[in-house]
C-alpha positions as CSV (number, residue, x, y, z in Angstrom):
1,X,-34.8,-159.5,48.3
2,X,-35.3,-160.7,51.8
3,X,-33.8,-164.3,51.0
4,X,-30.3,-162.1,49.2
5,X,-30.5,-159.9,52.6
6,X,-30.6,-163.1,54.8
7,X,-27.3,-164.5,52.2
8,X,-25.3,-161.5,53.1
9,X,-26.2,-161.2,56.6
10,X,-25.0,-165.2,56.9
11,X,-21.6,-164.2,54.8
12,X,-20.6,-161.2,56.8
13,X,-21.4,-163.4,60.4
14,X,-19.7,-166.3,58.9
15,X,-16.4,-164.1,57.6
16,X,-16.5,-162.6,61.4
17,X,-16.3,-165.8,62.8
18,X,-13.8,-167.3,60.9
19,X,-11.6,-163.7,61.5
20,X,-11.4,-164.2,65.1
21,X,-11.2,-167.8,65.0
22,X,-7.9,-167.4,63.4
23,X,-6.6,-164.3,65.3
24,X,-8.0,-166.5,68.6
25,X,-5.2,-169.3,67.3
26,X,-2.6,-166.8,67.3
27,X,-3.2,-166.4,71.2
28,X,-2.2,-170.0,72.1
29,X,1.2,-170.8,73.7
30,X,4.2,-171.1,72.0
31,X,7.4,-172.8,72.5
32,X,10.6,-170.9,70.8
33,X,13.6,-169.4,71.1
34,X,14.0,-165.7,72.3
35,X,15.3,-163.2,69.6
36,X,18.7,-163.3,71.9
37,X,19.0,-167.3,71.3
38,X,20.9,-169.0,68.5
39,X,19.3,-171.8,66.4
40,X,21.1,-173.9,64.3
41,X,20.4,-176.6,62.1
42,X,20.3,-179.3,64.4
43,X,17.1,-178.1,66.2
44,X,14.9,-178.6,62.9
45,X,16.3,-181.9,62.1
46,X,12.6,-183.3,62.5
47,X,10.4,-180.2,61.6
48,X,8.3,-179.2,59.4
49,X,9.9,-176.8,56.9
50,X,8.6,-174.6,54.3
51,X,9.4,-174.2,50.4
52,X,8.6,-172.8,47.2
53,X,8.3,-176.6,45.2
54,X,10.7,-176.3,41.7
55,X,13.0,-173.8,44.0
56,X,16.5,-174.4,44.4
57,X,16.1,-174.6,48.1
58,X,13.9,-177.4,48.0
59,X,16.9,-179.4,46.6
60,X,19.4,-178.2,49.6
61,X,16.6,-178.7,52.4
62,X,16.1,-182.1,51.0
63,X,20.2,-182.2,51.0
64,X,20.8,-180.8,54.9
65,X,17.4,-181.9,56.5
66,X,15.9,-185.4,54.9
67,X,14.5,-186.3,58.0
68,X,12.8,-183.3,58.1
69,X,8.9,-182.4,56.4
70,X,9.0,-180.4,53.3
71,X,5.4,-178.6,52.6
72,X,5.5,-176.8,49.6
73,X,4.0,-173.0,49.2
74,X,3.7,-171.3,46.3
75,X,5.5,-167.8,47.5
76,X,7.7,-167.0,50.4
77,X,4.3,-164.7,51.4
78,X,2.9,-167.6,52.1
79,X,5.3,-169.4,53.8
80,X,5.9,-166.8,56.2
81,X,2.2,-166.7,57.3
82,X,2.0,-170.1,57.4
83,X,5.3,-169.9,59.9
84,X,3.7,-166.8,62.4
85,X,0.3,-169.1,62.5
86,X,2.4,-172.2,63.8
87,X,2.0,-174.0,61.0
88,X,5.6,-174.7,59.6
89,X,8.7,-175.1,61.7
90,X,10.8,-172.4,59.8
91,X,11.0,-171.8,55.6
92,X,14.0,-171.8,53.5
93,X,14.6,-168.2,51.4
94,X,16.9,-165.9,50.9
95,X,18.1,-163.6,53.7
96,X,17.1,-160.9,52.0
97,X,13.2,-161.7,53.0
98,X,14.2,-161.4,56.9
99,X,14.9,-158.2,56.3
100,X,11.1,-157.2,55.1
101,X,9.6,-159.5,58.0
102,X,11.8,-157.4,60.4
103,X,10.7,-154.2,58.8
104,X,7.1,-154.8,59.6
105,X,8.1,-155.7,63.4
106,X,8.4,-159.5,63.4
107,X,10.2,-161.0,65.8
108,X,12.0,-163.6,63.3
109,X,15.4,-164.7,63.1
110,X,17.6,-166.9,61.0
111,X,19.7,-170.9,61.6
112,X,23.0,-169.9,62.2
113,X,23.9,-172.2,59.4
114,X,23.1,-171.3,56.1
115,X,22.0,-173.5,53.2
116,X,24.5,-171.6,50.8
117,X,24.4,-168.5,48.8
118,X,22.9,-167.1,45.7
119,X,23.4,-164.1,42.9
120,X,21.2,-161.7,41.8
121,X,21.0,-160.7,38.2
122,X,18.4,-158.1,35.7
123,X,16.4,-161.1,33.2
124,X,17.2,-159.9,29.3
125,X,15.4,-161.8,26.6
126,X,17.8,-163.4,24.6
127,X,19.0,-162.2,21.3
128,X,20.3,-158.7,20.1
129,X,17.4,-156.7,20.7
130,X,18.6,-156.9,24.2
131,X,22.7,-156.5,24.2
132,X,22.4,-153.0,23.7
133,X,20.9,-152.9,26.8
134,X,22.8,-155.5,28.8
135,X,25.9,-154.2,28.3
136,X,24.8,-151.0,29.6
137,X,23.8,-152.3,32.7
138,X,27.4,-154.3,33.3
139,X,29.4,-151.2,32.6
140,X,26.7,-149.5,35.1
141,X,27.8,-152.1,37.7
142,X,31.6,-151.4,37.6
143,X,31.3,-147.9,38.0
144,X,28.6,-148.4,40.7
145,X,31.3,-150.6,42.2
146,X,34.2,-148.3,42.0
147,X,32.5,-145.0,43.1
148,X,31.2,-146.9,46.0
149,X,27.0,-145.9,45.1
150,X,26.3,-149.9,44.8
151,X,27.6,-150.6,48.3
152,X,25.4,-147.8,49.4
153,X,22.4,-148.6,48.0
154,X,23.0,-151.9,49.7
155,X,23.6,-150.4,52.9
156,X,20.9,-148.7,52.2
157,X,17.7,-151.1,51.5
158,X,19.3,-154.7,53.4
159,X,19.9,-153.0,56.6
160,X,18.1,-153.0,59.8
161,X,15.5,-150.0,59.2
162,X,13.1,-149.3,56.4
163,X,14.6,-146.3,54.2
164,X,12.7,-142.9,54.7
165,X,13.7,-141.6,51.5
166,X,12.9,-143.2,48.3
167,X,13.7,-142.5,44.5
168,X,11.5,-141.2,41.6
169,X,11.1,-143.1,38.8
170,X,8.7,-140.6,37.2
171,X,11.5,-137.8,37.2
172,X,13.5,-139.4,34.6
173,X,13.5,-137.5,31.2
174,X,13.4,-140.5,27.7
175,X,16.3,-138.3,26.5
176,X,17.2,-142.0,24.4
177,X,13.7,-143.5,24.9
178,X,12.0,-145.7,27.5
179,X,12.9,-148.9,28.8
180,X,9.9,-151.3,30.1
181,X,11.3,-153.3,32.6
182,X,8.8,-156.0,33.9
183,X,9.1,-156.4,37.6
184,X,7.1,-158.1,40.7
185,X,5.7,-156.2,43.8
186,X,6.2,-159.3,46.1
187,X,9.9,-159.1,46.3
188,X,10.5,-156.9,49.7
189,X,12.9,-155.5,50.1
190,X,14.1,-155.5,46.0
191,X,10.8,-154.7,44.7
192,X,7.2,-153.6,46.6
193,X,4.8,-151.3,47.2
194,X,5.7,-147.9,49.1
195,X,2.7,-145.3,49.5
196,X,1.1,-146.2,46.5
197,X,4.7,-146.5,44.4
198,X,7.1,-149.2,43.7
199,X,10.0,-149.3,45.6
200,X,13.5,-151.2,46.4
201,X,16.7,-152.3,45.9
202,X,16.0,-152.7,42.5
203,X,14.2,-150.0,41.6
204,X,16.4,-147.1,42.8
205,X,19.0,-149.5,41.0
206,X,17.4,-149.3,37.8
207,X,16.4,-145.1,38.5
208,X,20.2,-144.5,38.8
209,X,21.1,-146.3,35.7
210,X,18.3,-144.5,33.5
211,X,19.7,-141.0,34.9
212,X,22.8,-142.2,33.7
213,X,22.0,-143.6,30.4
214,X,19.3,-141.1,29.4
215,X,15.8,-143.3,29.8
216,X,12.8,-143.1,31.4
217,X,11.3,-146.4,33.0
218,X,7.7,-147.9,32.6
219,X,7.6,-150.1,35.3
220,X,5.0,-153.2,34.7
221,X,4.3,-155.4,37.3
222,X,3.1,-159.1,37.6
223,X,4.1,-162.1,39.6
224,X,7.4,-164.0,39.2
225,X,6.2,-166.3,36.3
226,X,4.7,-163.2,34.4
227,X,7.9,-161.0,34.7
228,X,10.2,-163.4,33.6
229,X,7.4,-164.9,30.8
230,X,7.0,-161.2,29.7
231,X,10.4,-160.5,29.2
232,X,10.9,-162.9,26.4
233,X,8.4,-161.1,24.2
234,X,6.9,-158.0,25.5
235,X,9.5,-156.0,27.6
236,X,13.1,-155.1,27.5
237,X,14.1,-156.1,30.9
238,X,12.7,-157.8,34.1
239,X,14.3,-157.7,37.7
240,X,12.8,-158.3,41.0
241,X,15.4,-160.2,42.9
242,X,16.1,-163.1,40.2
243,X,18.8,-166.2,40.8
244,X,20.9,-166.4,38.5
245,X,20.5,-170.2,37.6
246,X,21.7,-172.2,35.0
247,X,18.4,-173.6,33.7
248,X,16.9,-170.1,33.7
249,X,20.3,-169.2,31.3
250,X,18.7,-171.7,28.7
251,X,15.7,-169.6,27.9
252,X,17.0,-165.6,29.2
253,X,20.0,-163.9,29.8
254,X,21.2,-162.1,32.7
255,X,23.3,-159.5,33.7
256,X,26.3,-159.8,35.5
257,X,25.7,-160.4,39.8
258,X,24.8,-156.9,41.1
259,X,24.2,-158.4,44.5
260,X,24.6,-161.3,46.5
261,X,22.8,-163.2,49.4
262,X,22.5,-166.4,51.9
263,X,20.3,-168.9,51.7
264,X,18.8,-168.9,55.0
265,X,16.0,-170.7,57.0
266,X,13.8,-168.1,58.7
267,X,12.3,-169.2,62.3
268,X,9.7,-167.4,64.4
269,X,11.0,-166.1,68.0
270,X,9.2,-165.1,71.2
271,X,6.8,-162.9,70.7
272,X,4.4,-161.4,73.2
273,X,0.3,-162.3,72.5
274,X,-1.7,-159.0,71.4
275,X,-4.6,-160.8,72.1
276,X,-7.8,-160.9,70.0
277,X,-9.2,-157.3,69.2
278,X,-5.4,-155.9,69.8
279,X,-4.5,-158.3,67.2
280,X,-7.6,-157.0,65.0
281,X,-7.2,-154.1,65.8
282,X,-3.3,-153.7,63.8
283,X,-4.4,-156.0,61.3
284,X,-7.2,-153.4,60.1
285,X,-4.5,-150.8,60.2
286,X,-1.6,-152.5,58.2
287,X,-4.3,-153.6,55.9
288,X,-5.9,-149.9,55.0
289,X,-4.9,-147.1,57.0
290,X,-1.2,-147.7,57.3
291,X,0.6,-145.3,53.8
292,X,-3.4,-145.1,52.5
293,X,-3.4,-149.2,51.8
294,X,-7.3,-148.8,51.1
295,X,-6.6,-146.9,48.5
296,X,-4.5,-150.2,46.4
297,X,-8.0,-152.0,47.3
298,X,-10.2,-149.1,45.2
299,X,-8.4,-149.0,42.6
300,X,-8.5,-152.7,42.4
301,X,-11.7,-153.0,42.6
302,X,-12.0,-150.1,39.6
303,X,-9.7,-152.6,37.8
304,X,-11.9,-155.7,38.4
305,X,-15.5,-153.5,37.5
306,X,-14.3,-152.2,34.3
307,X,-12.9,-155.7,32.9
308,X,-16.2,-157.1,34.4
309,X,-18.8,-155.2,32.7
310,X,-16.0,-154.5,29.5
311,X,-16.2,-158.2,29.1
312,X,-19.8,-158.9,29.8
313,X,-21.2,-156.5,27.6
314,X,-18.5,-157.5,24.4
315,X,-19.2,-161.1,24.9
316,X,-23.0,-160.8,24.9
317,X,-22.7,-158.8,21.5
318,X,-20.6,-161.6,20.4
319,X,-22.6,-164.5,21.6
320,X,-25.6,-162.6,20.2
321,X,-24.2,-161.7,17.1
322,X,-22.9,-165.1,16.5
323,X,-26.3,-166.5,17.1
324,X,-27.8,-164.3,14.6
325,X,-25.6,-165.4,11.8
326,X,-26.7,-168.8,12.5
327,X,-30.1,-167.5,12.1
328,X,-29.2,-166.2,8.9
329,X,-31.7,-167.0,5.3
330,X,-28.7,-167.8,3.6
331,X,-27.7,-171.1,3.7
332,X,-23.5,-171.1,3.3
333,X,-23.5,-168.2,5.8
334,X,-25.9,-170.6,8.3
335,X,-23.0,-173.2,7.8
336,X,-20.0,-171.3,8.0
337,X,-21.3,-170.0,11.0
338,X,-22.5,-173.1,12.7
339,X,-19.0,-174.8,12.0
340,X,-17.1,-171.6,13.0
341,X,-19.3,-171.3,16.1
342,X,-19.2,-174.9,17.4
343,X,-15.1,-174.7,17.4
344,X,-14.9,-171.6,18.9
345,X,-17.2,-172.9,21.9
346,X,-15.5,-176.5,22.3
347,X,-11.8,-174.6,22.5
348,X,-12.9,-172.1,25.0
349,X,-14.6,-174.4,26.7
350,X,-12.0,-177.3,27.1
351,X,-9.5,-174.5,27.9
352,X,-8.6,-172.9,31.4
353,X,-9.4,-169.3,31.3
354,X,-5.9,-168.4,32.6
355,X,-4.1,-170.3,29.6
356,X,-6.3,-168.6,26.7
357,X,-5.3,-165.3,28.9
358,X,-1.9,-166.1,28.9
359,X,-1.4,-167.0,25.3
360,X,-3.2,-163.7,23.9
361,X,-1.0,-161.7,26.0
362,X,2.6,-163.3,25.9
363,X,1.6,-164.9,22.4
364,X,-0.5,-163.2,20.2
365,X,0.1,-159.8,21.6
366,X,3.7,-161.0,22.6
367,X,5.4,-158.1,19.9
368,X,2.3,-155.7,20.7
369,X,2.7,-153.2,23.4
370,X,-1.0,-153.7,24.4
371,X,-2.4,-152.9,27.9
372,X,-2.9,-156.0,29.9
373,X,-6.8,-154.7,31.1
374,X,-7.5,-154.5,27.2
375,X,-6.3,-158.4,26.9
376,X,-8.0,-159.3,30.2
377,X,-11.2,-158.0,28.3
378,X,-10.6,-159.6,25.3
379,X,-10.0,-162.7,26.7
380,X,-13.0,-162.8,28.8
381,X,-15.1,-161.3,26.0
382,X,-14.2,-164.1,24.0
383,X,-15.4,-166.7,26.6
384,X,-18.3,-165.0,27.8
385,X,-19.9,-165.1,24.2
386,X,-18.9,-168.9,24.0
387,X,-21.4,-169.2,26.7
388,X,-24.1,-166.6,25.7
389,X,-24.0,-168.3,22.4
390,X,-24.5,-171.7,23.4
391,X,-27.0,-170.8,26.3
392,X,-29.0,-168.6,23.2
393,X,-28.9,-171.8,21.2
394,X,-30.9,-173.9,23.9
395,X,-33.1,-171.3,24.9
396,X,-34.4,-170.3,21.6
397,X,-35.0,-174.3,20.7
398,X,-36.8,-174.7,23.9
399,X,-39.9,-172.4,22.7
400,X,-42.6,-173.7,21.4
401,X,-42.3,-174.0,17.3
402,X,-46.1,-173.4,17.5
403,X,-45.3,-170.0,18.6
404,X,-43.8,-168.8,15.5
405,X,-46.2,-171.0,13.4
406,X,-49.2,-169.1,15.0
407,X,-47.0,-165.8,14.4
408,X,-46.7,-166.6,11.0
409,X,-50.1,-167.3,10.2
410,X,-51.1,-164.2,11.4
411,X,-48.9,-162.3,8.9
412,X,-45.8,-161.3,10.9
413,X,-42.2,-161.5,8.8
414,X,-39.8,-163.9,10.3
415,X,-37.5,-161.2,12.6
416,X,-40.7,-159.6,14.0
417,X,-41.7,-163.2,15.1
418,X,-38.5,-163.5,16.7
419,X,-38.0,-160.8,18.6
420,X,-41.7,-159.6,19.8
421,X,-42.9,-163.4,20.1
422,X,-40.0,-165.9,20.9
423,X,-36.7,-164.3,22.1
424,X,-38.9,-162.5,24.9
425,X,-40.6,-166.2,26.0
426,X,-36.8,-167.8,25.4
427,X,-35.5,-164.8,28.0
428,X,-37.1,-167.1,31.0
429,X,-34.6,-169.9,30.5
430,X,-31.9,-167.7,29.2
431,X,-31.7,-164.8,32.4
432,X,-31.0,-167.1,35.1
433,X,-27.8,-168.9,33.5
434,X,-27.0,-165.3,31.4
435,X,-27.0,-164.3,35.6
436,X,-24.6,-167.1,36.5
437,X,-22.6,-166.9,34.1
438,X,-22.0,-163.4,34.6
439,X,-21.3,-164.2,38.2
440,X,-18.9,-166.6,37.4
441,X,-17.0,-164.2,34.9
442,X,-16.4,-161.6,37.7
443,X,-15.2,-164.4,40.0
444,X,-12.8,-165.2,37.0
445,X,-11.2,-161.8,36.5
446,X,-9.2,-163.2,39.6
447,X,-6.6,-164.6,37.3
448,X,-5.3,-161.3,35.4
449,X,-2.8,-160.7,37.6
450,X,-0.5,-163.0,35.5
451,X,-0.8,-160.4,33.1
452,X,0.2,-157.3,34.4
453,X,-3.0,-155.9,35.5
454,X,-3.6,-155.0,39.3
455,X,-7.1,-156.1,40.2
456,X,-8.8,-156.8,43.6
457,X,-7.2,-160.0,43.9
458,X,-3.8,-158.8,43.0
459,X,-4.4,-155.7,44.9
460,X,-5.0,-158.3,47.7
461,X,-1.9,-160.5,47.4
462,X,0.5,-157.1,47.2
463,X,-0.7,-155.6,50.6
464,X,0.1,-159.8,51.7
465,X,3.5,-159.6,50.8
466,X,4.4,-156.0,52.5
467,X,2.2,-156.6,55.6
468,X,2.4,-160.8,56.1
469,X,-1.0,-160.4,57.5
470,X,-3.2,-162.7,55.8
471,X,-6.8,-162.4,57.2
472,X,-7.7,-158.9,56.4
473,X,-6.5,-159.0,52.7
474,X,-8.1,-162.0,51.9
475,X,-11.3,-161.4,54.0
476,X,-11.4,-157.9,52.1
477,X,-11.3,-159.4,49.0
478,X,-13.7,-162.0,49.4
479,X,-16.6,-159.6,51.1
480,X,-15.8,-157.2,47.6
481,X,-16.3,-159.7,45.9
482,X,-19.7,-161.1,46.9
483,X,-20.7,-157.2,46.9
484,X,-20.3,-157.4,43.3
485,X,-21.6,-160.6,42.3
486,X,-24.5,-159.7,44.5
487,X,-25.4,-156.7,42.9
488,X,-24.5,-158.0,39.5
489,X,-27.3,-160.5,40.2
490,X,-29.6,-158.3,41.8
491,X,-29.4,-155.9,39.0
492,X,-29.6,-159.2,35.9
493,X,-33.0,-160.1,38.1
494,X,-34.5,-156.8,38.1
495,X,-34.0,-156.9,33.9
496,X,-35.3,-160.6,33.8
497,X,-38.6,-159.5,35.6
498,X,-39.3,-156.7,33.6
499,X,-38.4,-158.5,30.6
500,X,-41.2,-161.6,31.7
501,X,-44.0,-161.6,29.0
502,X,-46.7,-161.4,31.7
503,X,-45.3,-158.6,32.6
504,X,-45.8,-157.0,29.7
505,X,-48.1,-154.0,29.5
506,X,-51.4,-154.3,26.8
507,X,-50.1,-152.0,24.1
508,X,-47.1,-154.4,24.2
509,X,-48.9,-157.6,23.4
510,X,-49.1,-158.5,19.8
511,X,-51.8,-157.8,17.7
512,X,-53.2,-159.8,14.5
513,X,-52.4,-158.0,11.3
514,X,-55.3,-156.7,9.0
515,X,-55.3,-158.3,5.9
């Protein structure tokens, strides 16, 4: 106990540290443009510019700038933390994205010159399941056009100021069923997270087209990759400010352009030092006071404890039961087993967790509307027992055969030799990698998010993309985290001591049997 207590004490100091070593960077000088000043392309001929790699406005940056450094990011969340810290020059997005930084307060602005424009469409999977609904949506866009409500809603969610008022998606009545539209909550101002609902461009879009048409909505929501994965096989529609590009039109189809932006490169402007605790101070707050943000962070961490102990407690009965098949009298059943079981553990084990998640959910469950938590255990069931059963396997063999040889000569059928005299003496090399193994499941569960399911770490990146603060999310996460492996642990070594055989009380001990 004292050496775990001295572990946390160490993590806690050393998160600390790091926390206002970074908000202590933030403080240093900077040399930019004030808000009032123009930039244009000319001033970041030789900068460093941010991009989302496989974009299409890595292409154009490489196009107007090739003397200028690309580094690559895998969102425009990160790129815009990377650009407050001083780390990039200015990123290349859509101008649609300088509208959430300037929600949030951030003195940003945009190059004059813009790197060209691009369309907006809804993602359909292709085929005719989906026409039904696609045409809908087109002749939804001409009257939205014609009464004027599309140039309002525009007005309303790309203009200077954050809307007050906000839509209900859970008023809408299935009078002609329920559409589920897969969507992602890093797409401020068309899709993100308002006091604990979705919100934006896109959604009120879709809310007015369901009042029109007659559905109700069931929102799901995953990262960009997952929406428009999903869409393919597992819902009827995905939006959260998609391009309409050419390659994408290979494997979905879109609706026609509802709306329209520039391609812009965002640049950070004067801004006035808060200084260290200030600086803390309004991190803390956007992070979980500000619209009840801590509340996103329990109910990830809900999400993450359920698939955690789901999954540990399936797999061990699989791992287990698989073990005790091997273990079986009858000889086909020992081979079937042992061939099934050695497959099984070299596939899961030569394959990334996030894959095997990925192909249960958009494959093998692709026609089934399943909840993605129930995959997520499933999945990490399945690998979990891979590693119980192998771990069983050389813990069992590394008892003394003696052991059950003495056992047996004392009268004792083979399953009562097993479990009062070896699987309790195998339990001492078996509970410590059991324990990290466990550990290393809950660190896994990271990954679901590509599925749909809002977990700690998702909980994490969705408070990222509305705040653009970076430390207390991730900090927050990471401390959670080593809560629960550490009590996970703590709690697997209380059940490995009591379960020591010289621990065991006398009545326990074995006994010869009277002949």
């Amino acid at each position: 106990m004292g050496q775990i207590r001295k572990k946390l004490i160490i993590f806690m100091v050393c998160m600390l540290a790091m926390t206002i070593a970074a908000c202590s960077k933030n403080e240093q000088d900077v040399t930019a443009q004030t808000e009032s000043e123009k930039v244009y392309l000319s001033d970041l001929e030789h900068g460093t510019i941010g991009v989302v790699e496989g974009n299409a406005t890595s292409v154009l940056v490489s196009q107007q700038l090739p003397d200028a450094t690309k580094l690559s990011f895998n969102s425009p969340t990160d790129m815009s933390m990377a650009l407050l810290q001083g780390k990039i020059d200015a990123f290349a997005t859509d101008e649609s994205y300088l509208v959430g930084m300037k929600w949030e307060g951030y003195e940003v602005t945009r190059v004059e010159e813009p790197l060209g424009i691009t369309e907006y469409g809804i993602v359909f999977p292709k085929g005719e399941r989906s026409q039904k609904y696609r045409k809908e949506i087109n002749s939804f866009l001409i009257k939205s056009r014609e009464d004027g409500s599309l140039e309002k809603l525009e007005e309303k969610w790309f203009s200077g100021k954050e809307p007050t008022e906000f839509l209900d998606a859970s008023a809408l009545q299935p009078e002609n069923g329920t559409l589920i539209v897969g969507t992602c909550s890093a797409a401020k101002p068309f899709v993100y997270i308002k006091n604990g609902k979705l919100a934006g461009f896109d959604i009120e879009f879709l809310i007015l087209f369901a009042r029109e048409y007659g559905y109700a909505l069931d929102f799901r929501d995953s990262d960009f990759t997952g929406a428009i994965s999903g869409v393919q096989q597992k819902y009827d529609m995905a939006t959260a400010g998609f391009t309409i590009t050419e390659e994408r039109k290979e494997s979905v189809d879109f609706s026609d352009v509802y709306t329209a932006a520039d391609l812009i490169y965002i640049v950070n402007s004067t801004r006035e030092n808060e200084g260290v605790w200030n600086s803390l101070i309004t991190g803390f707050d956007k992070t979980f006071i500000r619209e009840n943000r801590w509340k996103l962070i329990a109910e990830g961490v809900g999400i993450t404890l359920l698939i955690s102990i789901c999954a540990t407690v399936l797999g061990t009965a699989i791992g287990f039961g698989l073990y005790m098949l091997r273990r079986s009298q009858i000889g086909l059943v020992v081979k079937i087993t042992g061939l099934a079981a050695g497959i099984y553990s070299r596939i899961i084990a030569g394959t990334p967790t996030v894959v095997i998640l990925m192909i249960l959910f958009y494959v093998v469950f692709g026609k089934v509307d399943i909840s993605g938590v129930i995959v997520a255990i499933i999945t990490f069931a399945l690998t979990f027992g891979a590693s119980v059963y192998e771990n069983m396997v050389v813990s069992v063999e590394g008892v003394d055969k003696g052991q059950s040889e003495a056992a047996y000569a004392l009268g004792y059928s083979r399953n009562r030799t097993f479990f009062r005299i070896v699987l309790p003496q195998s339990m001492r090399a078996f509970m410590p990698v059991y324990s990290g193994e466990v550990v290393s499941l809950i660190k896994g569960t990271a990954v679901v998010g590509y599925i749909a399911v809002n977990d700690l770490t998702k909980m994490g990146d969705i408070i990222r993309s509305n705040t653009y603060e970076a430390f207390f999310p991730l900090i927050a996460t990471a401390v959670i985290y080593f809560m629960i492996t550490w009590l996970m642990a703590l709690t697997l070594d209380i059940v490995r001591k009591r379960t020591e055989p010289k621990r065991r009380k006398r009545e326990h001990i074995l006994k010869g049997v009277d002949v």
